[in-house]
KEROBA-967335 format. One record per residue: x, y, z of N, C-alpha, C in turn; residue in three letters. Coordinates in nm, 2 decimals. Example, Ala and Ser with C-alpha at 12.3 -4.5 7.8 and 13.67 -1.06 7.14 Angstrom:
! KEROBA-967335
rec n_X->1.32, n_Y->-0.57, n_Z->0.78, ca_X->1.23, ca_Y->-0.45, ca_Z->0.78, c_X->1.32, c_Y->-0.33, c_Z->0.78, residu->ALA .
rec n_X->1.28, n_Y->-0.22, n_Z->0.71, ca_X->1.37, ca_Y->-0.11, ca_Z->0.71, c_X->1.29, c_Y->0.00, c_Z->0.79, residu->SER .
This chain:
! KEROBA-967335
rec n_X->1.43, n_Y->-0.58, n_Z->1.21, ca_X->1.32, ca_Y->-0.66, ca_Z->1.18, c_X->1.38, c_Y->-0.78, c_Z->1.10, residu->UNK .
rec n_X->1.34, n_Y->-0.88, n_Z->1.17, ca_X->1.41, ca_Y->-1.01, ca_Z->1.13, c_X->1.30, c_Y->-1.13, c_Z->1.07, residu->UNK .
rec n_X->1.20, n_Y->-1.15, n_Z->1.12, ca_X->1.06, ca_Y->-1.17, ca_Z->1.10, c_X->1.02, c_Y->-1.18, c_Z->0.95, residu->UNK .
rec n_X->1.05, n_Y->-1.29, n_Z->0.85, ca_X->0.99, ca_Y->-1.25, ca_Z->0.71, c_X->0.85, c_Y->-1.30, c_Z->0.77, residu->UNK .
rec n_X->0.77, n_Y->-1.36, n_Z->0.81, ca_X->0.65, ca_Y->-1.38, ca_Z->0.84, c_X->0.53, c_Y->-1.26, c_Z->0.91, residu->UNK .
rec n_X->0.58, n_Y->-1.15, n_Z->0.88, ca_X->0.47, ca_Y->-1.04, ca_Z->0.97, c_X->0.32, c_Y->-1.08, c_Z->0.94, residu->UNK .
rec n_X->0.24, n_Y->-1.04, n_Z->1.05, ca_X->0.14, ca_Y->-0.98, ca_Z->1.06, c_X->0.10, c_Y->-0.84, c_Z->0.95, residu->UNK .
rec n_X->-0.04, n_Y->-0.86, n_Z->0.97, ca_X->-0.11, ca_Y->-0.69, ca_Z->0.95, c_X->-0.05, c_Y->-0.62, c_Z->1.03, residu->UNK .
rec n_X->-0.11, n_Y->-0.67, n_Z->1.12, ca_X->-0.07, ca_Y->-0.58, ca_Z->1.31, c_X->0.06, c_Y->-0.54, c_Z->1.31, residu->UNK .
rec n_X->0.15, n_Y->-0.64, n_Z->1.31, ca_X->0.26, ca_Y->-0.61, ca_Z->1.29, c_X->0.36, c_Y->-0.51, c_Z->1.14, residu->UNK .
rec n_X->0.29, n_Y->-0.53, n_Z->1.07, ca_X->0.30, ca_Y->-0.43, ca_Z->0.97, c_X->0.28, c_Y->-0.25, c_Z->0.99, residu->UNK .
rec n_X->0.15, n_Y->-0.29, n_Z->1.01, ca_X->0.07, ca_Y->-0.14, ca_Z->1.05, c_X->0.19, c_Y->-0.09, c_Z->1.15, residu->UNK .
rec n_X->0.21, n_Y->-0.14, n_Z->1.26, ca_X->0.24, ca_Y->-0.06, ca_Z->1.36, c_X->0.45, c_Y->-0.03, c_Z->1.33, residu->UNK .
rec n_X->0.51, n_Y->-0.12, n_Z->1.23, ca_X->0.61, ca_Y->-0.09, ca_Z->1.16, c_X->0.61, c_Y->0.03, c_Z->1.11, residu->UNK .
rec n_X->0.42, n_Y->0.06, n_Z->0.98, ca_X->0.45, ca_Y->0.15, ca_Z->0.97, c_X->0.36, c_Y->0.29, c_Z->0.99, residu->UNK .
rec n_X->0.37, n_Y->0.30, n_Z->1.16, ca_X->0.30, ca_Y->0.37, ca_Z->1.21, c_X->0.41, c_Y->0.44, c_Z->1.28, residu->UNK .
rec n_X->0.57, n_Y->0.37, n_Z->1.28, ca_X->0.69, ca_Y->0.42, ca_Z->1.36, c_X->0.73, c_Y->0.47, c_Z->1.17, residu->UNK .
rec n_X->0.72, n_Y->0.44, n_Z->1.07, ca_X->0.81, ca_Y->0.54, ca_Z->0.99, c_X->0.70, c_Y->0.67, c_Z->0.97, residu->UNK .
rec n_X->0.55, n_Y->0.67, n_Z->0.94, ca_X->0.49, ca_Y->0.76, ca_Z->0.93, c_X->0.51, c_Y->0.86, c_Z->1.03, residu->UNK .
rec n_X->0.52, n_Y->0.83, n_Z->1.18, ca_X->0.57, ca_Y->0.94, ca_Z->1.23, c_X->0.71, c_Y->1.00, c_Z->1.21, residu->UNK .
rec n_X->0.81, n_Y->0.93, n_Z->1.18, ca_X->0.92, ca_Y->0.99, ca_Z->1.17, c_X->0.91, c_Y->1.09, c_Z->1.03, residu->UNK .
rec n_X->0.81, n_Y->1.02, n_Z->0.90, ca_X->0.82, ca_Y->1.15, ca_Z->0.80, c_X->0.69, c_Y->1.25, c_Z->0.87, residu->UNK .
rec n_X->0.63, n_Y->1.25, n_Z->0.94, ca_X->0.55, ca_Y->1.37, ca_Z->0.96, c_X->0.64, c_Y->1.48, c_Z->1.08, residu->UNK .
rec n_X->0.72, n_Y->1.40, n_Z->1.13, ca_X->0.87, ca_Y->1.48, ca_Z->1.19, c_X->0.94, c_Y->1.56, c_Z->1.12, residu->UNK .
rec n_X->0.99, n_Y->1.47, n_Z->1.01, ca_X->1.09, ca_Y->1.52, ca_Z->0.92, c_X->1.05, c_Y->1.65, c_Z->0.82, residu->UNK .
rec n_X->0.94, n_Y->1.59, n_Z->0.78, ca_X->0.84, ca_Y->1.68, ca_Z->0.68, c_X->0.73, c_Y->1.72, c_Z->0.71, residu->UNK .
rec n_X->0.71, n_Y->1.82, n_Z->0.84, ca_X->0.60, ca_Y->1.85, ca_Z->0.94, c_X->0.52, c_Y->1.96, c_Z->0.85, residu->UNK .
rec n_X->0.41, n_Y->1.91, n_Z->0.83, ca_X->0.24, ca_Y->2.02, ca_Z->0.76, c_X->0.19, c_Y->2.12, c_Z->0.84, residu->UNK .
rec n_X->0.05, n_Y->2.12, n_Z->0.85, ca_X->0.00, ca_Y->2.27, ca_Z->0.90, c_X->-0.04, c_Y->2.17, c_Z->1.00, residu->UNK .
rec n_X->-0.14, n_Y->2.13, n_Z->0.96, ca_X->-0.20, ca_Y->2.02, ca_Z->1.07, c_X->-0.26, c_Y->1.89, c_Z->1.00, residu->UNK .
rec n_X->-0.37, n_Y->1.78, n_Z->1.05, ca_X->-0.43, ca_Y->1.66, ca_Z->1.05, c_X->-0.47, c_Y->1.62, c_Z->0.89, residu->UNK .
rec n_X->-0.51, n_Y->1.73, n_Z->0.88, ca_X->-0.61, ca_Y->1.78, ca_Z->0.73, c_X->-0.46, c_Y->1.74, c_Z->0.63, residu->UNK .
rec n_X->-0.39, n_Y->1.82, n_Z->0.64, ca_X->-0.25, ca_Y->1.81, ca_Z->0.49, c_X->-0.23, c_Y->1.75, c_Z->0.52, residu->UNK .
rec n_X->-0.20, n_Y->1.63, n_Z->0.65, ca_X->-0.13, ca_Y->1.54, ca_Z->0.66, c_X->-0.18, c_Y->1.42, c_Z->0.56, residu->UNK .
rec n_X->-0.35, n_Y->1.38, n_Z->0.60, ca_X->-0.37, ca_Y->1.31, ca_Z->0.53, c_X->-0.41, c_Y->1.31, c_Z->0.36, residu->UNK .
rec n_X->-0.44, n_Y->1.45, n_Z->0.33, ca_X->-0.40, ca_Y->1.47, ca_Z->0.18, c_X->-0.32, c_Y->1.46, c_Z->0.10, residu->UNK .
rec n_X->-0.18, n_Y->1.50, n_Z->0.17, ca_X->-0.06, ca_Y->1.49, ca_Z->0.13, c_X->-0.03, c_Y->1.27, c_Z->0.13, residu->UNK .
rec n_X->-0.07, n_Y->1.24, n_Z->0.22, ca_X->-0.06, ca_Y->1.07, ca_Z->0.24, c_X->-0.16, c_Y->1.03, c_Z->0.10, residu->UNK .
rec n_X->-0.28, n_Y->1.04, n_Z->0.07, ca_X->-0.34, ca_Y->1.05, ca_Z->-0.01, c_X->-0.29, c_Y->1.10, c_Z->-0.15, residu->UNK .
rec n_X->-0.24, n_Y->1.18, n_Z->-0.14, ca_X->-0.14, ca_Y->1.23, ca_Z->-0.33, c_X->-0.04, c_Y->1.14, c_Z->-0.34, residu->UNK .
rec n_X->0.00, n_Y->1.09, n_Z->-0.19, ca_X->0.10, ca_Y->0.95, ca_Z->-0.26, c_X->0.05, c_Y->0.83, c_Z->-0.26, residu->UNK .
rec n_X->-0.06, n_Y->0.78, n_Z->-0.24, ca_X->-0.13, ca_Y->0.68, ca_Z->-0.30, c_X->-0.15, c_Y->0.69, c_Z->-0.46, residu->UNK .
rec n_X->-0.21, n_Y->0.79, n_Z->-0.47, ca_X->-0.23, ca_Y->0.83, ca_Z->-0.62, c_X->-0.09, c_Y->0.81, c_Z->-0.72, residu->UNK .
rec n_X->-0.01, n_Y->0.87, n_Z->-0.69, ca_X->0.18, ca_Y->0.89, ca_Z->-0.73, c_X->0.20, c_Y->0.74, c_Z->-0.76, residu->UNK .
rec n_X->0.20, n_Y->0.66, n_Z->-0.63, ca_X->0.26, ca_Y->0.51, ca_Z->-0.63, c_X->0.20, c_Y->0.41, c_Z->-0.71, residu->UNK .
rec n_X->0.01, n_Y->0.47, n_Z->-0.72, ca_X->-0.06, ca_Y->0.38, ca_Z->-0.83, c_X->0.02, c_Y->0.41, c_Z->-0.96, residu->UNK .
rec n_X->0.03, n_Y->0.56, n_Z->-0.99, ca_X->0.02, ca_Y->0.57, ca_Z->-1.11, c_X->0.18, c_Y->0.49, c_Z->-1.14, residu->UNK .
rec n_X->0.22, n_Y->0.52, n_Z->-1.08, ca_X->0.40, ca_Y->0.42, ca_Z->-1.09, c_X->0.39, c_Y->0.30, c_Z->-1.12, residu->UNK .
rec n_X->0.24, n_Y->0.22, n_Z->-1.04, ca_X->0.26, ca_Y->0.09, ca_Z->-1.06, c_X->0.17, c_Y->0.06, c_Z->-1.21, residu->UNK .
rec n_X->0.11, n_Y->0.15, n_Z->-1.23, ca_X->0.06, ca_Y->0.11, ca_Z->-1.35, c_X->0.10, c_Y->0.16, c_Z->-1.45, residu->UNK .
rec n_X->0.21, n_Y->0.23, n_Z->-1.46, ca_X->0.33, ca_Y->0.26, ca_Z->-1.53, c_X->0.41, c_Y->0.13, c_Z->-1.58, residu->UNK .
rec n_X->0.43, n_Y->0.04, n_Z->-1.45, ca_X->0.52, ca_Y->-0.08, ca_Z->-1.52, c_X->0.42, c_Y->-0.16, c_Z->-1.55, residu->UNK .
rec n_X->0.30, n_Y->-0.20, n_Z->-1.50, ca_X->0.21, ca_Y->-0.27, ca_Z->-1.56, c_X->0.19, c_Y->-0.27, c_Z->-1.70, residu->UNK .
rec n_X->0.20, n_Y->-0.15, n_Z->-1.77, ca_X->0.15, ca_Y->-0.09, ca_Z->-1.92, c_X->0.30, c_Y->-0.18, c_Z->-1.98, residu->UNK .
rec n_X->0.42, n_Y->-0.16, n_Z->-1.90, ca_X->0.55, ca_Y->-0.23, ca_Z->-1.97, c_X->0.54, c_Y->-0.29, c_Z->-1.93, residu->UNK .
rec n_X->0.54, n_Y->-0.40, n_Z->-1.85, ca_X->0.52, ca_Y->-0.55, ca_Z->-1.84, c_X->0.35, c_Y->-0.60, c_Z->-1.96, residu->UNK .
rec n_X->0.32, n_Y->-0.53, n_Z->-2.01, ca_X->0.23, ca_Y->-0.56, ca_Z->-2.10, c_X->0.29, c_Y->-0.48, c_Z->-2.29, residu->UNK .
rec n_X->0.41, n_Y->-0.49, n_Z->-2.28, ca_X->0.44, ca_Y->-0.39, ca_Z->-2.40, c_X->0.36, c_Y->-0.29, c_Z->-2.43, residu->UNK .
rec n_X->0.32, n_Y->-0.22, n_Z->-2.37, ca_X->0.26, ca_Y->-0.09, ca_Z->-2.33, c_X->0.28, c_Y->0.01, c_Z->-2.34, residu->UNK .
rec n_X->0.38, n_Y->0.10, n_Z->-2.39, ca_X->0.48, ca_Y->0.14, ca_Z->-2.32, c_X->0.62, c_Y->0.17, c_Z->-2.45, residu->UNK .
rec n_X->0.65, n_Y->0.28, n_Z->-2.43, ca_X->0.77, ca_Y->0.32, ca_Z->-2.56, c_X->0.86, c_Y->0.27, c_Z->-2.52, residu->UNK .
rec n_X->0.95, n_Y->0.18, n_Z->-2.64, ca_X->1.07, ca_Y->0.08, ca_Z->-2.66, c_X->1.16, c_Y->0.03, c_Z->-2.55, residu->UNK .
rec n_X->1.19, n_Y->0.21, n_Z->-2.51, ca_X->1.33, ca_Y->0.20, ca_Z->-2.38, c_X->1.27, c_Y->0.20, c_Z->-2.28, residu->UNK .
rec n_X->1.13, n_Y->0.17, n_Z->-2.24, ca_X->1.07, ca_Y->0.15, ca_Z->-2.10, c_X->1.07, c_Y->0.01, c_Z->-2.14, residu->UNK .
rec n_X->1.07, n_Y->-0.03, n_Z->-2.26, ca_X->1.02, ca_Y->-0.22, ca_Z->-2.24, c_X->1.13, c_Y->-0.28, c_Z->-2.21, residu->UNK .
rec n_X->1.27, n_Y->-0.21, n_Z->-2.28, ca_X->1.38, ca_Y->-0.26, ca_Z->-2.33, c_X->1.44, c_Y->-0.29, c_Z->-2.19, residu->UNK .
rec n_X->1.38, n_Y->-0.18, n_Z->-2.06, ca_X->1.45, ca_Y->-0.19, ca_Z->-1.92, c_X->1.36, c_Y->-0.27, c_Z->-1.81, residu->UNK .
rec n_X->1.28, n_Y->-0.30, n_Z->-1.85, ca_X->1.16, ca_Y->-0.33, ca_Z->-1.79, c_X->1.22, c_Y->-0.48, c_Z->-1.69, residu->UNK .
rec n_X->1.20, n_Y->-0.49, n_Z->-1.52, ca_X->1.25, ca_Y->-0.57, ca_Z->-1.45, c_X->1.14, c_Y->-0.62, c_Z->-1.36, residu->UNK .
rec n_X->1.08, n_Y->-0.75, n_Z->-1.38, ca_X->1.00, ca_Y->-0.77, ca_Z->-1.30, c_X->1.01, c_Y->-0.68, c_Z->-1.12, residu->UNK .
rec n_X->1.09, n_Y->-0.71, n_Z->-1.10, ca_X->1.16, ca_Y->-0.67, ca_Z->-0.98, c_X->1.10, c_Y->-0.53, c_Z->-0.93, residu->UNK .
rec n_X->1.15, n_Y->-0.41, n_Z->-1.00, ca_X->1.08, ca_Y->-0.26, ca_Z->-1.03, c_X->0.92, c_Y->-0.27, c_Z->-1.01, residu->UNK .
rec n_X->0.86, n_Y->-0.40, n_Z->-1.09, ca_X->0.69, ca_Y->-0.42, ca_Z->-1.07, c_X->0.68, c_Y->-0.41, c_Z->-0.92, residu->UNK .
rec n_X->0.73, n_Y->-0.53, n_Z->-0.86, ca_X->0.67, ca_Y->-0.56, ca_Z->-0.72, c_X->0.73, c_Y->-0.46, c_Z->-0.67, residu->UNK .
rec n_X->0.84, n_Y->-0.36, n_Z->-0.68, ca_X->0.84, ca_Y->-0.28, ca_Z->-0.57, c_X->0.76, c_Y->-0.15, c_Z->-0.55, residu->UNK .
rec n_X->0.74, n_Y->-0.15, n_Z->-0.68, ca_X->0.62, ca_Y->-0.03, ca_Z->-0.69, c_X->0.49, c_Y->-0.09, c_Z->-0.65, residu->UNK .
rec n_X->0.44, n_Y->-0.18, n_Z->-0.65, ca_X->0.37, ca_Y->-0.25, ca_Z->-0.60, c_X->0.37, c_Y->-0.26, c_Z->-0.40, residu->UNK .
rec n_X->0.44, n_Y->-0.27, n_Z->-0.37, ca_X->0.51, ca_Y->-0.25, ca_Z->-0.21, c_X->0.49, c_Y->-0.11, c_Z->-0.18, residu->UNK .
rec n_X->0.54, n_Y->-0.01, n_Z->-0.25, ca_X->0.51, ca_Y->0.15, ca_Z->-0.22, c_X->0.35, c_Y->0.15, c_Z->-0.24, residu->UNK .
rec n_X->0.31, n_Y->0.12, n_Z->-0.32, ca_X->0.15, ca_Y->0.14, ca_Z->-0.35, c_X->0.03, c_Y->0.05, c_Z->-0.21, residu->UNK .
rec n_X->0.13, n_Y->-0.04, n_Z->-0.17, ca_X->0.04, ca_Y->-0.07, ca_Z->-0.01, c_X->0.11, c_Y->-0.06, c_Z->0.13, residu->UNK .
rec n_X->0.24, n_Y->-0.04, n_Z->0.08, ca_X->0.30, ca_Y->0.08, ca_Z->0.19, c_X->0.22, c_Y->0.26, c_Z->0.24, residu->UNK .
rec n_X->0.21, n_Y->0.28, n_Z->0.08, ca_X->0.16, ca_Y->0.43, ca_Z->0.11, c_X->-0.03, c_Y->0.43, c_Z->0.11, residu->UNK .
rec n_X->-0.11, n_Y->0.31, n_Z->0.13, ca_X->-0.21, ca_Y->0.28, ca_Z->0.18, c_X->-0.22, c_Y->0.26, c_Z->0.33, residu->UNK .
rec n_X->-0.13, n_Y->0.24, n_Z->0.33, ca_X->-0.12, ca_Y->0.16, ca_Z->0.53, c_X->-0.07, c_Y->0.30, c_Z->0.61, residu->UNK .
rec n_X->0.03, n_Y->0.38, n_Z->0.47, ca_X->0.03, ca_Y->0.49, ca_Z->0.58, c_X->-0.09, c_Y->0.60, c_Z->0.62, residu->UNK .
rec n_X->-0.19, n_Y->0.59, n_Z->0.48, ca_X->-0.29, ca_Y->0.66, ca_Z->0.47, c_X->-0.40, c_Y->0.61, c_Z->0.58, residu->UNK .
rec n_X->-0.38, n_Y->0.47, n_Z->0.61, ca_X->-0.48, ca_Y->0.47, ca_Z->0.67, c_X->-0.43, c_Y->0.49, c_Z->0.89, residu->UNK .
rec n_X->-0.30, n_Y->0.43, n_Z->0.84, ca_X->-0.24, ca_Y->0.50, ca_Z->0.97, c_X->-0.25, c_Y->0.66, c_Z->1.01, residu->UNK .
rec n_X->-0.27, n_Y->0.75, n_Z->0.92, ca_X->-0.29, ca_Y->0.86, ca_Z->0.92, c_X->-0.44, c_Y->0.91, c_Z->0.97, residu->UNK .
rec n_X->-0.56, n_Y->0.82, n_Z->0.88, ca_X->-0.71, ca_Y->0.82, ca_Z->0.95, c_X->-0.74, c_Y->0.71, c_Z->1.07, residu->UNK .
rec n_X->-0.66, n_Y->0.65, n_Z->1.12, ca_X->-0.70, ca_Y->0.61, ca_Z->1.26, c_X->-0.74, c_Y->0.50, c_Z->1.20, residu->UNK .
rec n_X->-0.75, n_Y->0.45, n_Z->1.11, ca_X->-0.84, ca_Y->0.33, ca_Z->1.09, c_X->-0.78, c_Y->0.18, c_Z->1.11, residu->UNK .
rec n_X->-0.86, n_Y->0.11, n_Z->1.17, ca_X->-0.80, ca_Y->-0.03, ca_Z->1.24, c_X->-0.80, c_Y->-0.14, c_Z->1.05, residu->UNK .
rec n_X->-0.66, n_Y->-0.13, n_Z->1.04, ca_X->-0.65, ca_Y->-0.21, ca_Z->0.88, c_X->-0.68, c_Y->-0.34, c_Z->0.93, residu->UNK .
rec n_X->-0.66, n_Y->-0.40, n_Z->1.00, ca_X->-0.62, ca_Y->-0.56, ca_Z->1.04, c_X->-0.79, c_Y->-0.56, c_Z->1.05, residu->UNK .
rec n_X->-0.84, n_Y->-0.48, n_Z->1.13, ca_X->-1.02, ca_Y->-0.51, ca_Z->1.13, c_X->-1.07, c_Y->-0.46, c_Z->0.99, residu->UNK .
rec n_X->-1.04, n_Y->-0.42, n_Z->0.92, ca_X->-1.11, ca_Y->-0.34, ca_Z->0.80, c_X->-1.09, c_Y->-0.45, c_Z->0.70, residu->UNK .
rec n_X->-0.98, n_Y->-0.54, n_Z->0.66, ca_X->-0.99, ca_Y->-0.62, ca_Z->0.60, c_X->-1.03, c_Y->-0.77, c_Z->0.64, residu->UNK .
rec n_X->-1.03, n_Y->-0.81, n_Z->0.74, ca_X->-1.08, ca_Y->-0.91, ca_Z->0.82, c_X->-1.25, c_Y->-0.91, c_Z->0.77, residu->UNK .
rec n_X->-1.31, n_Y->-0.77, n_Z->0.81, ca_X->-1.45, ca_Y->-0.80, ca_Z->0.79, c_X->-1.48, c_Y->-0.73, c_Z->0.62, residu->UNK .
rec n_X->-1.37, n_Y->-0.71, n_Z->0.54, ca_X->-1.41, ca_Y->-0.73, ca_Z->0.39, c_X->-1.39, c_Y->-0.88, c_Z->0.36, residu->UNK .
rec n_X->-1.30, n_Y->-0.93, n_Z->0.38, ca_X->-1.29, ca_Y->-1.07, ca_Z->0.32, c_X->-1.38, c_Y->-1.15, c_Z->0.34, residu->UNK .
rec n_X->-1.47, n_Y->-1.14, n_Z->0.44, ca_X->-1.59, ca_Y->-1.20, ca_Z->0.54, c_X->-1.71, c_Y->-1.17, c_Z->0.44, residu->UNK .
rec n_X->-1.70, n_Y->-1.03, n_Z->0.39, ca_X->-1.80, ca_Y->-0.99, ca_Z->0.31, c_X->-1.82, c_Y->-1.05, c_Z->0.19, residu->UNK .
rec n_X->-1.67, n_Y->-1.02, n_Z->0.17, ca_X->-1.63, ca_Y->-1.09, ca_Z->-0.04, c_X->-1.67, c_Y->-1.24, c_Z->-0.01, residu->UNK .
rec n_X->-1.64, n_Y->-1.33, n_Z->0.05, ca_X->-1.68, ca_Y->-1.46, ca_Z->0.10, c_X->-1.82, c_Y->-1.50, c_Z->0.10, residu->UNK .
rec n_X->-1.88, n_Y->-1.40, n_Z->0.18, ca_X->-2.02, ca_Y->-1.46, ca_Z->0.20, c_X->-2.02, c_Y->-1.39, c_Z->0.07, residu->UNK .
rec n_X->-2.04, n_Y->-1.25, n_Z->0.03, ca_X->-2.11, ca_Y->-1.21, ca_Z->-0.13, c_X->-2.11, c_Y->-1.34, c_Z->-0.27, residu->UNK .
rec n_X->-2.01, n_Y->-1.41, n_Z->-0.23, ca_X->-1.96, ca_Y->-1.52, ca_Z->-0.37, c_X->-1.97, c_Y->-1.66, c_Z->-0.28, residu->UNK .
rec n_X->-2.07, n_Y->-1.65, n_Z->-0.16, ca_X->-2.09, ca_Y->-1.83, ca_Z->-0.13, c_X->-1.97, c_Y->-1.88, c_Z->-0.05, residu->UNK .
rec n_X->-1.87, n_Y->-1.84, n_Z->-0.03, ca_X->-1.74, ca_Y->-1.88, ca_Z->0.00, c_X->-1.72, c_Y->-1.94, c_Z->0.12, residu->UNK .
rec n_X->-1.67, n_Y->-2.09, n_Z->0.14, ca_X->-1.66, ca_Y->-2.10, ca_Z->0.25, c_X->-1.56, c_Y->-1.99, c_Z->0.37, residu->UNK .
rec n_X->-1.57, n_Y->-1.98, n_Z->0.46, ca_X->-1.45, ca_Y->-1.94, ca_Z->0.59, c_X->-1.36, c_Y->-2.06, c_Z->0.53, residu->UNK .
rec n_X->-1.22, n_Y->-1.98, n_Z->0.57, ca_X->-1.09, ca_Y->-2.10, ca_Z->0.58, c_X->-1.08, c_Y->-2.11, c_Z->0.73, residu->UNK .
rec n_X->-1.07, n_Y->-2.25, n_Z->0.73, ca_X->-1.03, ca_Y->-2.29, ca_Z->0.91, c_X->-0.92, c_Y->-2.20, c_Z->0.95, residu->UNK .
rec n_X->-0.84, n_Y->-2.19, n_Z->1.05, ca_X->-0.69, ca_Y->-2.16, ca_Z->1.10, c_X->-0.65, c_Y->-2.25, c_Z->1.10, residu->UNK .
């Protein structure tokens, strides 16, 4: 992947080739754990990212502030919508349409123009 410019589409389906390889590697009972188990790591990745959020806000006991790396933010940040996309890669759900017609919603709810392309 050479591409810094991806897509949704192109994202999703990036990580629609690692999600299968961990339901390979680390195979469940069936559909149901799959997506539970995808689901407890949403939860995991939040709570990580609001971990360094609390230390990027001195939040947080001394030696977490003392190591504290913007860097660590955004990556935990990356896991926490990495492991969204896999979750929703797991329920079938079309992300590139699901956000398309939220932002349409948030837009019109707050008056907002459409942005041209």
């Amino acid at each position: 992947m050479t591409n810094n410019d991806l897509t949704i589409k192109e994202i999703t389906e990036e990580y629609k080739e690692v999600g299968n390889f961990l339901n390979t590697r680390w195979p469940l009972k069936d559909k149901n754990q799959q997506i539970f188990a995808r689901t407890m790591k949403v939860v995991e990745e939040l709570g990580e990212l609001a971990d360094e959020i609390l230390t990027s806000m001195n939040l947080a006991r001394d030696t977490k502030i003392a190591s504290f790396s913007r860097e660590n933010m955004e990556d935990e940040f990356a896991d926490v919508l990495a492991s969204l996309i896999l979750l929703g890669n797991e329920l079938d759900i079309d992300i590139e349409k699901g956000i398309r017609k939220k932002l349409k919603f948030t837009r019109d709810r707050f008056g907002m123009e459409e942005k041209s392309k």
